[in-house]
N, C-alpha and C positions, 0 to 999 in steps of 0.2 A: 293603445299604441301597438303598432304592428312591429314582431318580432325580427330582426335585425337578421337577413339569409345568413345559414351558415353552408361554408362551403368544404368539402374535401380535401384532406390532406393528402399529397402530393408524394407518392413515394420514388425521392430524388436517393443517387450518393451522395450528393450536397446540397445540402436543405436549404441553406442558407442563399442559393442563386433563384431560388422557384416560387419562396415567399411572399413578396410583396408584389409579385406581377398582376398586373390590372388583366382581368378576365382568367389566369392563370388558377389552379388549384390552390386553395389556403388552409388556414386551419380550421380546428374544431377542437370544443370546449374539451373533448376528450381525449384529443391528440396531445393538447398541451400539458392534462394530466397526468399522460402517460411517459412523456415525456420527459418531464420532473422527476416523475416517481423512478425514469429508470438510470437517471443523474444520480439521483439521491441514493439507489441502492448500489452504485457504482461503475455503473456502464459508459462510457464516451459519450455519451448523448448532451449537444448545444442547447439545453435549455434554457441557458441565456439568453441567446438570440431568439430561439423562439417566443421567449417572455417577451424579449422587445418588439419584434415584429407582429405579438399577437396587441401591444400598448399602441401600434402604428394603424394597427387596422379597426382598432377600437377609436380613436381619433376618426375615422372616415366613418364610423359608425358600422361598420360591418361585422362586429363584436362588439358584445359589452363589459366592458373595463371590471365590472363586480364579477359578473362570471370566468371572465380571464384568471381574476385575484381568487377565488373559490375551488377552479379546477389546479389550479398550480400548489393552493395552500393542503389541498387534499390529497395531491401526490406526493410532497411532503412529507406530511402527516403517517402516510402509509408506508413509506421506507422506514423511516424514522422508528416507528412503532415496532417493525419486526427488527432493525437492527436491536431496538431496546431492549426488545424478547431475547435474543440470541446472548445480551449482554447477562439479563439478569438468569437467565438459562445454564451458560455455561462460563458464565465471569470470563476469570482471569487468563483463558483458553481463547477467550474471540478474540481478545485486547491483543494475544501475542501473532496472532494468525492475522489480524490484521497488520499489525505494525511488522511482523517478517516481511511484506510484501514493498517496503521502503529503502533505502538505503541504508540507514543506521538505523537497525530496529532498535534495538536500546535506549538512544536520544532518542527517538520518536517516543515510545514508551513513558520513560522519563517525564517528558517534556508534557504531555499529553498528565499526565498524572499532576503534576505541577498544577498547570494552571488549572485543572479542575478541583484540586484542592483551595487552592483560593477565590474562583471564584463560582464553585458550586453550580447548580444547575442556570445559573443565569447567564453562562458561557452559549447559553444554546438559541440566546436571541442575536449573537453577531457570529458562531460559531459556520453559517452557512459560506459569508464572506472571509473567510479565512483558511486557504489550502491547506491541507492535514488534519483542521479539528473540523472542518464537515462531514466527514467522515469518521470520523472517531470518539464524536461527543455523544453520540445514543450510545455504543455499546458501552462507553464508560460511564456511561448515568446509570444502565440497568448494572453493569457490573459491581459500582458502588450504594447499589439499594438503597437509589432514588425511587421516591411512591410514584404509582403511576398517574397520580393526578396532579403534582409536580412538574412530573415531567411532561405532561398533556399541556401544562400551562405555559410552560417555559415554549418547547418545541413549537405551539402555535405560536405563540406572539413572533421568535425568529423565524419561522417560516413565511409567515405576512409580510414583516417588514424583509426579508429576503426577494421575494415574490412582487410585493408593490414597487421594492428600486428596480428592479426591471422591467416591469409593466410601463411604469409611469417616466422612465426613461425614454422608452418606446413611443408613447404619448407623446410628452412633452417634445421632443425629438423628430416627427415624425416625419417632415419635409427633409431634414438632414438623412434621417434612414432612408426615403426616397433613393436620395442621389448616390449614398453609397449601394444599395444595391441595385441600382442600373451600371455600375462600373463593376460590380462582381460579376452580371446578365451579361457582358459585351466582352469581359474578362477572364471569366470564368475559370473555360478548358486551360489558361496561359498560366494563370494562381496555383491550380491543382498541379500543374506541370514543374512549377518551378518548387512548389512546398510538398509536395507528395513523393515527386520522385526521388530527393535527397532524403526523406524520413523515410522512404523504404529501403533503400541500399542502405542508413544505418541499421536499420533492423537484421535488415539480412546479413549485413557483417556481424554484426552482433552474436546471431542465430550461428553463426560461420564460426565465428571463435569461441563461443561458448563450444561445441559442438568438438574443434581442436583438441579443448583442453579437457575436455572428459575422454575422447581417446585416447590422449596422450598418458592421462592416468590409469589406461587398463592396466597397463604394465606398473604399474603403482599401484595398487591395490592390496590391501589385506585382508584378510578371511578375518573375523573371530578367532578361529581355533588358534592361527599364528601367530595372532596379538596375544592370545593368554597362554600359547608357550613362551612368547617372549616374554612378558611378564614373570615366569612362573620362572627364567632364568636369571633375571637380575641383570639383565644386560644396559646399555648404555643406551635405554631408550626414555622419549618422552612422550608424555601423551598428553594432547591438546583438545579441551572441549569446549566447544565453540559454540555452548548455548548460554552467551553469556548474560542476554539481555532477559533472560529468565530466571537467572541466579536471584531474583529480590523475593519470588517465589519458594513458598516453603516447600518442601518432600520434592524440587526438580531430582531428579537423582541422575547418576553420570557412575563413569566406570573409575573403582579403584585406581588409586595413585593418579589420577587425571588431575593438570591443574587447570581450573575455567577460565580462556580466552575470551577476550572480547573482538569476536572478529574481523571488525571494523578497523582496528587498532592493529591487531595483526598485521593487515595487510597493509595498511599505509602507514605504520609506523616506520621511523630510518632504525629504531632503537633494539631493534632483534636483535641477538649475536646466539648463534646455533654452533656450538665448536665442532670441529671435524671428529666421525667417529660416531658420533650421534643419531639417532635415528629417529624422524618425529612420526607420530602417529597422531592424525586430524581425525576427529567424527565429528556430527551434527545430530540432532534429531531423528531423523530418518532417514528411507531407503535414499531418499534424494540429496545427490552428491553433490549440488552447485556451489553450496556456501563453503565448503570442504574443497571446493574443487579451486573457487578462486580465492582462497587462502595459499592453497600450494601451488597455484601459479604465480603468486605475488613473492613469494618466499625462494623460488628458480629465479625469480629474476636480481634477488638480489645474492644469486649464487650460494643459496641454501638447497642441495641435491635432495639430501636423504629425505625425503618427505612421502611418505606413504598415509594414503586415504582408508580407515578401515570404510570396509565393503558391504552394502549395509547399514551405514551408520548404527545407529544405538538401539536402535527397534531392531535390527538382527539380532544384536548382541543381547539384548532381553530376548526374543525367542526363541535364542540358543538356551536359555535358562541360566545366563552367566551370572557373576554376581554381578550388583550395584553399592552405589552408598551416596549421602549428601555430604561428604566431610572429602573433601579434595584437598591437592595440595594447594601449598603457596606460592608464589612468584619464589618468593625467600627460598622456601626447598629446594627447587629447582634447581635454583642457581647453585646453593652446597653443593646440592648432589653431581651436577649434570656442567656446571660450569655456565647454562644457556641466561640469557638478559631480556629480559621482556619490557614493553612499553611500561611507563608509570602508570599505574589506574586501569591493568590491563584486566 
């Protein structure tokens, strides 16, 4: 039987208009794997639709359906396996560096922990179809010293079954995928215009007011040294550390007298009350001031002034050689001490 032509993938901005054109550029067995593979390690890339449009072209025979399901299950397979490496590499450090990059790192954390305790590596045959744990199900399999031929077994079988609903979608589908992408072909430039140009001016404001409010805190800024003379005078200051969704971790360590926030809660809680007089001091993790940054902009707006960012966050403050410690205060103290009300569960 004579091998089915393969043809050239097509490098578009929008892959999805240049696809299924008859005579046009299509895929190949190693576009599609690569394209998976750079889904699965976390890049934007529609490998969905490709999966479908490569199940449409394999209907007309110009692909074959097993080799489609073979290059997708492979690109898979190969994300998956270094995210797994990176898990069981450096644990509990991938888990938090991924999940910072969400909204609520904590819930996410959390949450991610949950259901993998109950239901163990076999989260990893629906884990693809499911935003958040396709992502976060390899490094928390190596992180919790899953074997690797466990998780060989698990990963392939959800990668198949992830891989074949879209192929065979594609398939089955194939005349309907037609007609949609001759209205995206005729559409296109007007689709892009009217969904691109509104997610770029959010971006750019975005970029715009993040950008605000870290100038607005140069002038809010604290060195270390001022934090630990203030400290070392007993004055009517507080200090806020804001790596709270790492507090389940042993030896995290944070600076004396600091009580652990949960930043999330900070900032959209009603339930603060900061009495006048007081002075807060935010850190995070590190040199990078964001999470620090829209904590104290959320707390200006509910008419909380005094709010100073140490400078640096906490990696200054260790390579100043300051101390540390894991024993922080409590909500409770606080409040004796200092009069301030924090969230419940803060």
């Amino acid at each position: 039987m004579r091998a089915p032509p393969q043809f050239t993938y097509a490098r578009e901005p929008l892959v999805g208009q240049k696809i299924l054109m008859n005579g046009a550029a299509q895929l190949t067995y190693s576009s599609i794997g690569l394209a998976v593979f750079a889904q699965q390690f976390g890049l934007p890339i529609p490998a969905m639709l490709l999966l479908m449009a490569a199940g449409t072209l394999a209907k007309r025979g110009q692909l074959h359906l097993s080799l489609v399901l073979l290059s997708a299950v492979v690109g898979c397979l190969a994300a998956d396996a270094f995210w797994f490496w990176l898990g069981r590499r450096w644990g509990s450090r991938v888990i938090r560096a991924v999940c910072s990059l969400t909204r609520d790192p904590q819930r996410s954390r959390e949450r991610s922990h949950r259901i993998f305790a109950r239901w163990g590596l076999r989260l990893l045959l629906i884990a693809k179809f499911v935003p958040g744990l396709d992502g976060m199900s390899p490094p928390l399999a190596g992180a919790e010293g899953a074997s690797v031929k466990g998780f060989a077994t698990y990963d392939a079988g959800g990668s198949v079954l992830w891989s074949a609903t879209y192929a065979l979608l594609g398939f089955v589908f194939a005349h309907q995928l037609d007609g949609v992408i001759r209205i995206i072909e005729h559409f296109g430039a007007l689709l892009a215009m009217v969904v691109g140009i509104p997610l770029l001016l959010y971006v750019a404001l975005r970029a715009l007011h993040l950008w605000r409010v870290i100038r607005q805190l140069r002038l809010r800024r604290i060195s270390p040294a001022m934090l630990q003379q203030k400290m070392d005078e007993r004055g009517k200051t507080a200090i806020f550390d804001l790596l709270n969704f790492e507090a389940s971790e042993e030896g995290v360590a944070g600076i004396p007298g600091a009580v652990r926030v949960d930043p999330t809660r900070l900032r959209t809680s009603p339930r603060v009350t900061i009495p006048e007089g007081v002075s807060v001091i935010l850190y995070s993790s590190s040199k990078n001031e964001f999470v620090s940054a829209r904590v104290a902009e959320a707390l200006r707006k509910r008419g909380i002034f005094e709010v100073w960012v140490l400078e640096g966050g906490l990696e200054a403050w260790v390579e100043e050689g300051r101390p540390v410690t894991t024993v922080f205060q409590t909500p409770q103290e606080v409040a004796a001490r200092l009069g301030i009300v924090l969230p419940e569960g803060a």
